[in-house]
Every structure is written in C-alpha cells, then in structure tokens.
C-alpha positions as CSV (number, residue, x, y, z in Angstrom):
1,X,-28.4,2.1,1.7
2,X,-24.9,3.2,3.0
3,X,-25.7,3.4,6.2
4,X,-25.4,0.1,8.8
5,X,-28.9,-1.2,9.0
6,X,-29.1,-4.6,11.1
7,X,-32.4,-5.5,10.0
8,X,-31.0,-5.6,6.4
9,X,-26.8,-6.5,6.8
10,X,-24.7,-5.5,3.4
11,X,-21.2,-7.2,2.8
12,X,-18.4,-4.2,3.4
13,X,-17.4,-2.2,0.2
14,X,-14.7,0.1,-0.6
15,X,-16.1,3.2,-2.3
16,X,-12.9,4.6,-2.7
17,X,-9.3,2.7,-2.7
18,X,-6.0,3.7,-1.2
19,X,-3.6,5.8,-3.8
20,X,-0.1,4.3,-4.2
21,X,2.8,6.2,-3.0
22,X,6.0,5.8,-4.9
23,X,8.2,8.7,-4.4
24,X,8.7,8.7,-0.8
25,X,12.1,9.8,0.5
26,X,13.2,9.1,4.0
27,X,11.4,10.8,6.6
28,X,8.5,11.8,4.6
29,X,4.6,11.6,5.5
30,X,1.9,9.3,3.6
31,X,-1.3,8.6,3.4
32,X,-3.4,5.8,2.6
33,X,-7.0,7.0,2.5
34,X,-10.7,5.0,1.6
35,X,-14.7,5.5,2.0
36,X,-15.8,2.5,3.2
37,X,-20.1,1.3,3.3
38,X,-21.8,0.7,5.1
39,X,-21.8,3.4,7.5
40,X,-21.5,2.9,11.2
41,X,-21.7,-0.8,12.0
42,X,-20.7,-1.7,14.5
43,X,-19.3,-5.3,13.8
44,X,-17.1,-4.2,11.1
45,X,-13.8,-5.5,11.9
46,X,-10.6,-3.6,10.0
47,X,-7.0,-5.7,9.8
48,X,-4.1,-4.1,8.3
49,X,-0.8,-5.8,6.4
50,X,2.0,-5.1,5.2
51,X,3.5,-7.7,2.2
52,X,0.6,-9.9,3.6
53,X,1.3,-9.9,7.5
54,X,0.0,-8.2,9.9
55,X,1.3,-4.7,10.7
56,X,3.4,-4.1,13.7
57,X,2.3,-1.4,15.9
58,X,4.6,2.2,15.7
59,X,3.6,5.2,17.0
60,X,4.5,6.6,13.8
61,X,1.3,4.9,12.4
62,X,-2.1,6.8,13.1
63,X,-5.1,4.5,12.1
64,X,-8.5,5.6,11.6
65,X,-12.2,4.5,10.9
66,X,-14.4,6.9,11.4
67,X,-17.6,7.9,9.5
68,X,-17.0,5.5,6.9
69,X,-13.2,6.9,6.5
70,X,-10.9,4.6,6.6
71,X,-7.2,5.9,7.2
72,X,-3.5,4.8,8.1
73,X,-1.3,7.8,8.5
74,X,2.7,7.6,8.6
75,X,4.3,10.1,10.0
76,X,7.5,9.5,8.4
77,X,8.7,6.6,6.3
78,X,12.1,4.8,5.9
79,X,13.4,3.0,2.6
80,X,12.4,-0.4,5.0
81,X,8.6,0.5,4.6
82,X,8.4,-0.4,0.8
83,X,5.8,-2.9,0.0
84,X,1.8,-3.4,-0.2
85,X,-0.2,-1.8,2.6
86,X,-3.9,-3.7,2.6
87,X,-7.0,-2.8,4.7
88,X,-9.5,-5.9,4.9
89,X,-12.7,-5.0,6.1
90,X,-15.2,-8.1,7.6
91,X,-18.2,-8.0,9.0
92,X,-21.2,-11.3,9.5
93,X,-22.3,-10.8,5.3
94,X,-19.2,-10.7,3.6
95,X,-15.8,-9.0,2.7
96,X,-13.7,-6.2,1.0
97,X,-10.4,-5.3,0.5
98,X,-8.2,-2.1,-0.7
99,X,-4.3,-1.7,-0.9
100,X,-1.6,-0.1,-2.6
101,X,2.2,0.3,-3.1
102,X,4.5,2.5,-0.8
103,X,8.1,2.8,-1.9
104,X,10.6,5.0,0.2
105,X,14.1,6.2,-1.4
C-alpha cells in the first residue's frame, strides 16, 4: 500500500517529518530528512520554501527524492539561513506537507 499503484492513486504522506535544527553555527552542515508514501510515482511533484517562498537555488543545497526519501542537504549554513524550511509534496489525489526550524549563530 506504500508503493505508487496507478490503478489505485493515494494522496502523498509524510511518514516521517524533518527534525529542527537550532544550534547551527556559521559554516556548519544540516539536514532536513523525511519518508515520504507512496513509493515511486511518478507524478509526485516536491516544492521547497523557505519563510513561505520558494527556495533559491545554491550549490550548497543538495536535494533529494529517492526511494521515498525525501532530503535537502546544506553544506554549510550562515546566521541569514534562519527560518522554516517546508517540503510540499502534490500529486493528482491530494497533498502533504513537512517542515521545520533552522537557526544559525
């Protein structure tokens, strides 16, 4: 039942959410990491914000979506980053959302 089926179409869900992280300093790494159903299908569409708008393209972000893993990686982070990272994930029955805090020092 996890797995994309197109005779039988399931709204996206977030199995798993993204962890805050608060005690960033300047130039470290994160994370933001969720398991998303169902499973390979392929009109899933992913949009990531930032404080509610889109997020501008860095190559310091690394985004993923494999497998039902759901990923944005920052290589390093800056005090400016601080706010709410969201993933929205839409396909033809429905919605989801995850998202959590990131504050830099």
């Amino acid at each position: 039942e996890t797995l994309y089926n197109k005779d039988k179409p399931i709204p996206p869900k977030f199995k798993t959410h993204f962890k805050a992280s608060l005690n960033l300093r300047e130039r470290d790494p994160t994370r933001f990491e969720a398991k998303l159903i169902p499973i390979g299908d392929p009109t899933m569409t992913l949009q990531w914000l930032r404080n509610g708008k889109p997020l501008p393209s860095a190559t310091r972000y690394v985004i993923k979506y494999d497998f039902g893993l759901v990923s944005l990686d920052m290589l390093w982070t800056y005090p400016e980053d601080d706010g709410i990272y969201e993933c929205i994930a839409t396909n033809a029955a429905g919605q989801d959302k995850t998202r959590a805090e990131l504050k830099c020092k």
